[in-house]
LUMNU-542110 format. One line per field, with one value per atom (N, C-alpha, C): residue number from 0; residue in one letter; atom name; x, y, z. Coordinates in nm, 2 decimals. Atoms other than C-alpha are relative to their C-alpha. Example, Ala and Ser with C-alpha at 12.3 -4.5 7.8 and 13.67 -1.06 7.14 Angstrom:
% residues 2
drenvex <- c(0, 0, 0, 1, 1, 1)
sedo <- c(a, a, a, s, s, s)
paro <- c(N, CA, C, N, CA, C)
X <- c(0.09, 1.23, 0.09, -0.09, 1.37, -0.08)
Y <- c(-0.12, -0.45, 0.12, -0.11, -0.11, 0.11)
Z <- c(0.00, 0.78, 0.00, 0.00, 0.71, 0.08)
% end
This chain:
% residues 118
drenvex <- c(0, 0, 0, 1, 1, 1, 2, 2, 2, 3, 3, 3, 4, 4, 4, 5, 5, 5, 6, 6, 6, 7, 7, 7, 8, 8, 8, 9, 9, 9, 10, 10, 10, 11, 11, 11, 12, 12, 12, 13, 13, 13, 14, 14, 14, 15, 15, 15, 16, 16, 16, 17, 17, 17, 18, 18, 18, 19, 19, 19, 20, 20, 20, 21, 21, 21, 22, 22, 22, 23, 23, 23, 24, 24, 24, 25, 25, 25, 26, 26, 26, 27, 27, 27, 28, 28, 28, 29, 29, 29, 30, 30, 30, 31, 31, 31, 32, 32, 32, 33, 33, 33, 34, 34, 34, 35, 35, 35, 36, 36, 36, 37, 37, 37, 38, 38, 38, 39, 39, 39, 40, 40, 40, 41, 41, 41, 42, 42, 42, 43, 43, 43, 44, 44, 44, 45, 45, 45, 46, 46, 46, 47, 47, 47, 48, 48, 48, 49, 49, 49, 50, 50, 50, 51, 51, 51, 52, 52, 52, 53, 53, 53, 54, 54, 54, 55, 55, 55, 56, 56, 56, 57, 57, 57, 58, 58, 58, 59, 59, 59, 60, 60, 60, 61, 61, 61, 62, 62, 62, 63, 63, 63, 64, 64, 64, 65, 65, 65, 66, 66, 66, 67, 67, 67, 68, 68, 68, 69, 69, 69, 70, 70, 70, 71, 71, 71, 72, 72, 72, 73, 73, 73, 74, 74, 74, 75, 75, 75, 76, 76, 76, 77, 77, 77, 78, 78, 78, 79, 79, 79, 80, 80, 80, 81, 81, 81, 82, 82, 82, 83, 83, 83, 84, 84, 84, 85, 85, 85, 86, 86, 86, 87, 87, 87, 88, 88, 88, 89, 89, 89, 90, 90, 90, 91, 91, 91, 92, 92, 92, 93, 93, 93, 94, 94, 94, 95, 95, 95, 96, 96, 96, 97, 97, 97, 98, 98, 98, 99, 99, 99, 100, 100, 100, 101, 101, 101, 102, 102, 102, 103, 103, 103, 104, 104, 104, 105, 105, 105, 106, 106, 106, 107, 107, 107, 108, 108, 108, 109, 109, 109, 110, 110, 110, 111, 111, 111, 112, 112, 112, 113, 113, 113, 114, 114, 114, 115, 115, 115, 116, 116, 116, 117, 117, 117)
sedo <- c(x, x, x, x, x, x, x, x, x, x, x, x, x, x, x, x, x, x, x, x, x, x, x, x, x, x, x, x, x, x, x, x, x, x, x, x, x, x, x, x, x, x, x, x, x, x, x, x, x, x, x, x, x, x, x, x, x, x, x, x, x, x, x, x, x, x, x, x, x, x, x, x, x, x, x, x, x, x, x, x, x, x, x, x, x, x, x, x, x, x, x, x, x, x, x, x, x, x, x, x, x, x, x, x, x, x, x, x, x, x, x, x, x, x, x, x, x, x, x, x, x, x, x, x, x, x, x, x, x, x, x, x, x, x, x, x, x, x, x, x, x, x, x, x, x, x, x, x, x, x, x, x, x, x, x, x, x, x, x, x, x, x, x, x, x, x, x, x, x, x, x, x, x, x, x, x, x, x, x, x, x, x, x, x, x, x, x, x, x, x, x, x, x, x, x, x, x, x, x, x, x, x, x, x, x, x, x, x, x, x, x, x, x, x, x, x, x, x, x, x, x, x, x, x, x, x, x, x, x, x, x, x, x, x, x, x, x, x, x, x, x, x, x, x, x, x, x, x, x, x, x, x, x, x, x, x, x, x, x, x, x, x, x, x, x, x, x, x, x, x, x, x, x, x, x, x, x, x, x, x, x, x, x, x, x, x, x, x, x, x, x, x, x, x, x, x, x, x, x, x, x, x, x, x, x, x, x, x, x, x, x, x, x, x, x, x, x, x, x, x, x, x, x, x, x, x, x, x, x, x, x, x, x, x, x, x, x, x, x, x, x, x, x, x, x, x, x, x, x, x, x, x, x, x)
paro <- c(N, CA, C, N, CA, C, N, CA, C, N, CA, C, N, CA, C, N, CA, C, N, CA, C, N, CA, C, N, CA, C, N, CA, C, N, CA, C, N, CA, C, N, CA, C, N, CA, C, N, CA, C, N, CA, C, N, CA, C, N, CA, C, N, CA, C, N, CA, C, N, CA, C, N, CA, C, N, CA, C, N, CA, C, N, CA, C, N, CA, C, N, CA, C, N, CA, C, N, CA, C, N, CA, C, N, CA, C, N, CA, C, N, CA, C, N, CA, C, N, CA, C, N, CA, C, N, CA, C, N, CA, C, N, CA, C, N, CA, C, N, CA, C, N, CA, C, N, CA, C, N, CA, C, N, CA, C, N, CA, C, N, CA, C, N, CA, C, N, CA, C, N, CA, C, N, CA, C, N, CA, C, N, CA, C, N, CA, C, N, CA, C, N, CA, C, N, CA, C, N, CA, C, N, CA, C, N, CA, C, N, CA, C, N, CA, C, N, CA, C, N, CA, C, N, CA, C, N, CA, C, N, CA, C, N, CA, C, N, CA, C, N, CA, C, N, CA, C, N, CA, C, N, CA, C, N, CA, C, N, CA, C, N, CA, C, N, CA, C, N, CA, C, N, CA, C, N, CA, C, N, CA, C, N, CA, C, N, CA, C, N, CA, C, N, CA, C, N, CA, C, N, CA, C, N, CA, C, N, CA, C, N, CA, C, N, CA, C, N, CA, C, N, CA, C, N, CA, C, N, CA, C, N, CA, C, N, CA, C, N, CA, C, N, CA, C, N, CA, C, N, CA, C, N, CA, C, N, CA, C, N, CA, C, N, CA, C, N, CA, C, N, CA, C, N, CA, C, N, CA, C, N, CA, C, N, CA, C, N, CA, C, N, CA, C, N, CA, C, N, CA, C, N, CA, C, N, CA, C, N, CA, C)
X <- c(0.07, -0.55, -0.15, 0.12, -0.89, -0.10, 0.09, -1.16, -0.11, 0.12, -1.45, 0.01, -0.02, -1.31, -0.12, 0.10, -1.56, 0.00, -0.04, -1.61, 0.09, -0.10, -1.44, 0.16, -0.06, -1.18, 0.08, -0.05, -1.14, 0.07, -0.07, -1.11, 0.14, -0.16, -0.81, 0.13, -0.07, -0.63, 0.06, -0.07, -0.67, 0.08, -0.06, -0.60, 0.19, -0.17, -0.26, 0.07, -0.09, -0.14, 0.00, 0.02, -0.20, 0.07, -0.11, 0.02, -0.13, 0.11, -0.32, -0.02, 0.06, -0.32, -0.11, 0.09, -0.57, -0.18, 0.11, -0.83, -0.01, -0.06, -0.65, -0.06, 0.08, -0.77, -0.15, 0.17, -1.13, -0.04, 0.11, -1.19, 0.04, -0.04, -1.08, -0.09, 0.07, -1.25, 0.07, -0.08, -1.14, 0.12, -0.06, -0.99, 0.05, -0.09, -0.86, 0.14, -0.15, -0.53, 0.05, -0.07, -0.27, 0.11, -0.10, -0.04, 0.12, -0.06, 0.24, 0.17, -0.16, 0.64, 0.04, -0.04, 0.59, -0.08, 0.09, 0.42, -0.11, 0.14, 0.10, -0.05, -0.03, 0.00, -0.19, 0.12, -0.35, -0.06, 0.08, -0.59, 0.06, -0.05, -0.59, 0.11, -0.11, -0.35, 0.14, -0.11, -0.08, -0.02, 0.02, -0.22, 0.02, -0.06, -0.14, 0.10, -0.16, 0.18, 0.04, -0.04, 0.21, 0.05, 0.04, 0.07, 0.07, -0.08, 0.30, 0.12, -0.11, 0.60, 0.08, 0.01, 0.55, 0.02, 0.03, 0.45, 0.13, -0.14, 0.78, 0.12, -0.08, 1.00, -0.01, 0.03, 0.89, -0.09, 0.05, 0.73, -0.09, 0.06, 0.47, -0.12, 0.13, 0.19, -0.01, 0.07, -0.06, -0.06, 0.09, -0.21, -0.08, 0.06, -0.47, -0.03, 0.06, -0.54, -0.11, 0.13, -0.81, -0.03, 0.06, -1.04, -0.08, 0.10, -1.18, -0.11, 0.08, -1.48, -0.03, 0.04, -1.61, -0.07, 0.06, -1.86, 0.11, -0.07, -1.67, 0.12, -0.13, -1.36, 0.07, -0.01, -1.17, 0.17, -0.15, -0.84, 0.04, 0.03, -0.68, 0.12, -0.13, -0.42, 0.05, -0.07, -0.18, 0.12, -0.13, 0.15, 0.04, -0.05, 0.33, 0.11, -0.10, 0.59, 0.02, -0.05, 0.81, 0.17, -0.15, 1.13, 0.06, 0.01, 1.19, 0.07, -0.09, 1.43, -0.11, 0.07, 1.25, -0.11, 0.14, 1.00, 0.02, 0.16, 0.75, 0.00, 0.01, 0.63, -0.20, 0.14, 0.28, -0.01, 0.04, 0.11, -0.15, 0.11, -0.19, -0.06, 0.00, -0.38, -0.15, 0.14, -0.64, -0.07, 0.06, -0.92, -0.11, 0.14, -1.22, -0.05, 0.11, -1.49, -0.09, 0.13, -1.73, -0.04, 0.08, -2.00, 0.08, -0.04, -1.83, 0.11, -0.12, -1.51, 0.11, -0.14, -1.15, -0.01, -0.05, -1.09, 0.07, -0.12, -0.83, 0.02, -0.01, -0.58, 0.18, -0.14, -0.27, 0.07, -0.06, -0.06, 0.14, -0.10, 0.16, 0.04, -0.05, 0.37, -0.07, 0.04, 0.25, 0.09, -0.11, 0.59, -0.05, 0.05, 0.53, -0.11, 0.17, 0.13, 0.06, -0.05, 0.31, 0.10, -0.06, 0.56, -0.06, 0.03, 0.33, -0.12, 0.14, 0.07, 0.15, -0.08, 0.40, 0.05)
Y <- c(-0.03, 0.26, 0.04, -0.08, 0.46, -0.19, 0.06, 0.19, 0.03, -0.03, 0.37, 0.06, -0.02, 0.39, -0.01, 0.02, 0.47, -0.17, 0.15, 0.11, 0.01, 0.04, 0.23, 0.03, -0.04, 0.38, -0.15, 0.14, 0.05, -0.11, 0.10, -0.14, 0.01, -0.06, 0.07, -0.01, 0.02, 0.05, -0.18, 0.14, -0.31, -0.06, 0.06, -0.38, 0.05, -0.03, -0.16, -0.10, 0.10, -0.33, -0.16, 0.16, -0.68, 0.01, -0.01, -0.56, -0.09, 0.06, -0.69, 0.09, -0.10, -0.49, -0.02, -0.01, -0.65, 0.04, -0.05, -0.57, 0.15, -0.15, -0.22, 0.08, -0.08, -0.12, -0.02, 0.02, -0.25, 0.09, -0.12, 0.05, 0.12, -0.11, 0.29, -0.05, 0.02, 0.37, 0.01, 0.05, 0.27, 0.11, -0.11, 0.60, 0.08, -0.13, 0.71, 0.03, -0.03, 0.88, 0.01, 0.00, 0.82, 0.10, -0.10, 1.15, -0.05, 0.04, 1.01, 0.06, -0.02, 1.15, 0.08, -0.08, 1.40, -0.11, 0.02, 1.11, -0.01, 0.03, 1.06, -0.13, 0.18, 0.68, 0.03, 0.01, 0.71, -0.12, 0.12, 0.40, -0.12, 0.09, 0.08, -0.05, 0.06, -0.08, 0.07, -0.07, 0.20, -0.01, 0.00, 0.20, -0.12, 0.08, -0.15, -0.02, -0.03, -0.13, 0.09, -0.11, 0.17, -0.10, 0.02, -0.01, -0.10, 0.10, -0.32, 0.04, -0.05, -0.18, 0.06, -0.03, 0.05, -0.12, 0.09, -0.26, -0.06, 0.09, -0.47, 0.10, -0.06, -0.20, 0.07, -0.06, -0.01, -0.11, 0.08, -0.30, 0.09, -0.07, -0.04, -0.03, 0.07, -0.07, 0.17, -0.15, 0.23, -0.01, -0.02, 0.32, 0.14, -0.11, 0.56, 0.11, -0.07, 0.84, 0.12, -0.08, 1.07, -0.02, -0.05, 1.12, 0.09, -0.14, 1.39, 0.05, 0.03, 1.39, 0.17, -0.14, 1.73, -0.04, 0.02, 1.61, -0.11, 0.17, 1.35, 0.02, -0.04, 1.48, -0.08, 0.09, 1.25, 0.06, -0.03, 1.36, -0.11, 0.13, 1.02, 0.05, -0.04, 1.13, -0.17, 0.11, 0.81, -0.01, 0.10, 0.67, -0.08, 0.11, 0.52, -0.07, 0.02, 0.31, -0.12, 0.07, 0.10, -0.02, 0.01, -0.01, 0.16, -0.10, 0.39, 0.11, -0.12, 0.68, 0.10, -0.09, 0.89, -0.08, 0.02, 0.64, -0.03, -0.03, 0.65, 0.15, -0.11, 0.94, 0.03, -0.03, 1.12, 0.05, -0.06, 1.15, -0.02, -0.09, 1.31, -0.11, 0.05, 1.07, 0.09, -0.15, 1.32, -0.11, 0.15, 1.07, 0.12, -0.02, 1.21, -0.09, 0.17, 0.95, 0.08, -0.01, 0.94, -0.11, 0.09, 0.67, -0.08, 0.07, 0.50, -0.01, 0.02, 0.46, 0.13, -0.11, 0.65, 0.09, -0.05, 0.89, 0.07, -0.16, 1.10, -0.04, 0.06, 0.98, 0.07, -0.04, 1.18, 0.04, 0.00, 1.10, 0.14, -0.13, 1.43, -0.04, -0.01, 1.43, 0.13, -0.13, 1.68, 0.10, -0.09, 1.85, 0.10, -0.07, 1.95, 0.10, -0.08, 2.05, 0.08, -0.08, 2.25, 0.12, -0.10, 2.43, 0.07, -0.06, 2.50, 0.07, -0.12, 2.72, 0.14, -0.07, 2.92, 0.11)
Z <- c(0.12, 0.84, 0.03, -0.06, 0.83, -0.02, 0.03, 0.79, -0.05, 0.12, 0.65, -0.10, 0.15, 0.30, -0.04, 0.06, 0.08, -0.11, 0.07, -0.16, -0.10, 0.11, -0.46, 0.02, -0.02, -0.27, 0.08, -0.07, -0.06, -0.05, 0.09, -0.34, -0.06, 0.09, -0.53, 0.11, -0.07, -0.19, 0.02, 0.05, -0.15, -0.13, 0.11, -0.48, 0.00, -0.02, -0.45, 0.12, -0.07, -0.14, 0.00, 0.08, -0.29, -0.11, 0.15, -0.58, -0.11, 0.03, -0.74, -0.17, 0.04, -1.08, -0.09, 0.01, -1.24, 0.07, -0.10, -0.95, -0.01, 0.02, -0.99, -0.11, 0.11, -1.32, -0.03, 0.02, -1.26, 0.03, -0.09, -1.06, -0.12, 0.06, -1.36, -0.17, 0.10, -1.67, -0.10, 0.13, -2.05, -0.02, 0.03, -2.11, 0.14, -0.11, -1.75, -0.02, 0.00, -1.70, 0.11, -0.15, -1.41, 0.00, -0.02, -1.36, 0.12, -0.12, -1.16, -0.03, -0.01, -1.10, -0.14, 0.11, -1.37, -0.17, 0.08, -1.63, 0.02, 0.00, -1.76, -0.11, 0.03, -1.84, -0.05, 0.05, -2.03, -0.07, 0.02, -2.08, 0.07, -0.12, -1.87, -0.05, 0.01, -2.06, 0.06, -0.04, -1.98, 0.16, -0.18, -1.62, 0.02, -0.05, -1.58, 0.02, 0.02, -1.67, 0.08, -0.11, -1.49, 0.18, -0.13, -1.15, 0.05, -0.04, -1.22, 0.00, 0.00, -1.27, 0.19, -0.13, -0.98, 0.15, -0.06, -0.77, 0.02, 0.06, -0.88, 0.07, -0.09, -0.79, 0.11, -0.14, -0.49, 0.12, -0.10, -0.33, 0.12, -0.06, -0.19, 0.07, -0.06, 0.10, 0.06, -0.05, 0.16, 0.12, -0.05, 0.45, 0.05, 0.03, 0.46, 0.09, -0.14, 0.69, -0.01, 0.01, 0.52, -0.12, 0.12, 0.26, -0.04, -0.02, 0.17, -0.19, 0.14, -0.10, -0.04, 0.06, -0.30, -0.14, 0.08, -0.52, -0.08, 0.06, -0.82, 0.07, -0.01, -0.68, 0.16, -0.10, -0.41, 0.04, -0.01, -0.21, 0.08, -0.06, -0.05, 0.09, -0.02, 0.17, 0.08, -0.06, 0.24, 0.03, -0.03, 0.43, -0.07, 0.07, 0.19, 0.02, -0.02, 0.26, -0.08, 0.12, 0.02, 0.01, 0.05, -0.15, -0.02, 0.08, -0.25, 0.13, -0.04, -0.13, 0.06, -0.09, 0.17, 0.03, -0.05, 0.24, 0.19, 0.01, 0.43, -0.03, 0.01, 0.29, -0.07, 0.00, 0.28, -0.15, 0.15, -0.06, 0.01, 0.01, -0.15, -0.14, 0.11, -0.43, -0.06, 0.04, -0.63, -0.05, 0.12, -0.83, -0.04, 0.06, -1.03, -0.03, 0.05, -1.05, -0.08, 0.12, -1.35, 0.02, 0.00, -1.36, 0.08, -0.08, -1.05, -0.05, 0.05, -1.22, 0.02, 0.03, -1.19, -0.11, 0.16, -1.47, -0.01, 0.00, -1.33, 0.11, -0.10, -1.09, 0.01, 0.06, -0.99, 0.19, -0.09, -0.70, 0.02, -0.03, -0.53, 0.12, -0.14, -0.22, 0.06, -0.05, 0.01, 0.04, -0.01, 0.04, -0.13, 0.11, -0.31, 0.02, -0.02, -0.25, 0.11, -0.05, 0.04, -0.08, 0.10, -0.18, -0.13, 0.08, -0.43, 0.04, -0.05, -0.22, 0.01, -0.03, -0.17, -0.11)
% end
């Protein structure tokens, strides 16, 4: 795993592989939205739910291998590996930060992000 995560980024990882989702939505703001497998899970309470669910069934642990910042905009690229059909598999997590917080958070495989430059 990379080690110079940035902090809020460090935290959202720890907290995922700790299946932790209270620690999970501290790093997101009242009103963020999670885009994930085609849904979209808007305000913490749906993002909890989301993160436990997730958690419970895929029994998932990230490790990271870039990040790449552009102003609020964050690309997280991670090894995911899990309970879950094709894992390990490389996903792309997008974040927009506002006032330190998440507010836009939308996990893609990079097969996909490959097929769709095409």
């Amino acid at each position: 795993m990379r080690t110079n995560l940035p902090p809020l980024i460090a935290r959202i990882v720890k907290a995922m592989n700790d299946h932790d989702s209270t620690a999970f939505i501290a790093c997101f703001a009242n009103h963020a939205m999670v885009r994930d497998e085609g849904h979209d899970y808007v305000g913490v309470a749906a993002i909890k739910g989301w993160i436990e669910e997730a958690s419970r069934k895929h029994q998932f642990i990230l490790d990271v291998t870039s990040v790449a910042e552009r102003g609020p905009n964050m690309v997280v690229t991670a090894q995911v590996s899990g309970n879950f059909d094709g894992s390990p598999i490389q996903l792309d997590h997008h974040l927009t930060i506002v006032d330190g917080r998440v507010f836009l958070f939308t996990a893609l495989p990079q097969a996909q992000k490959e097929s769709a430059k095409n």
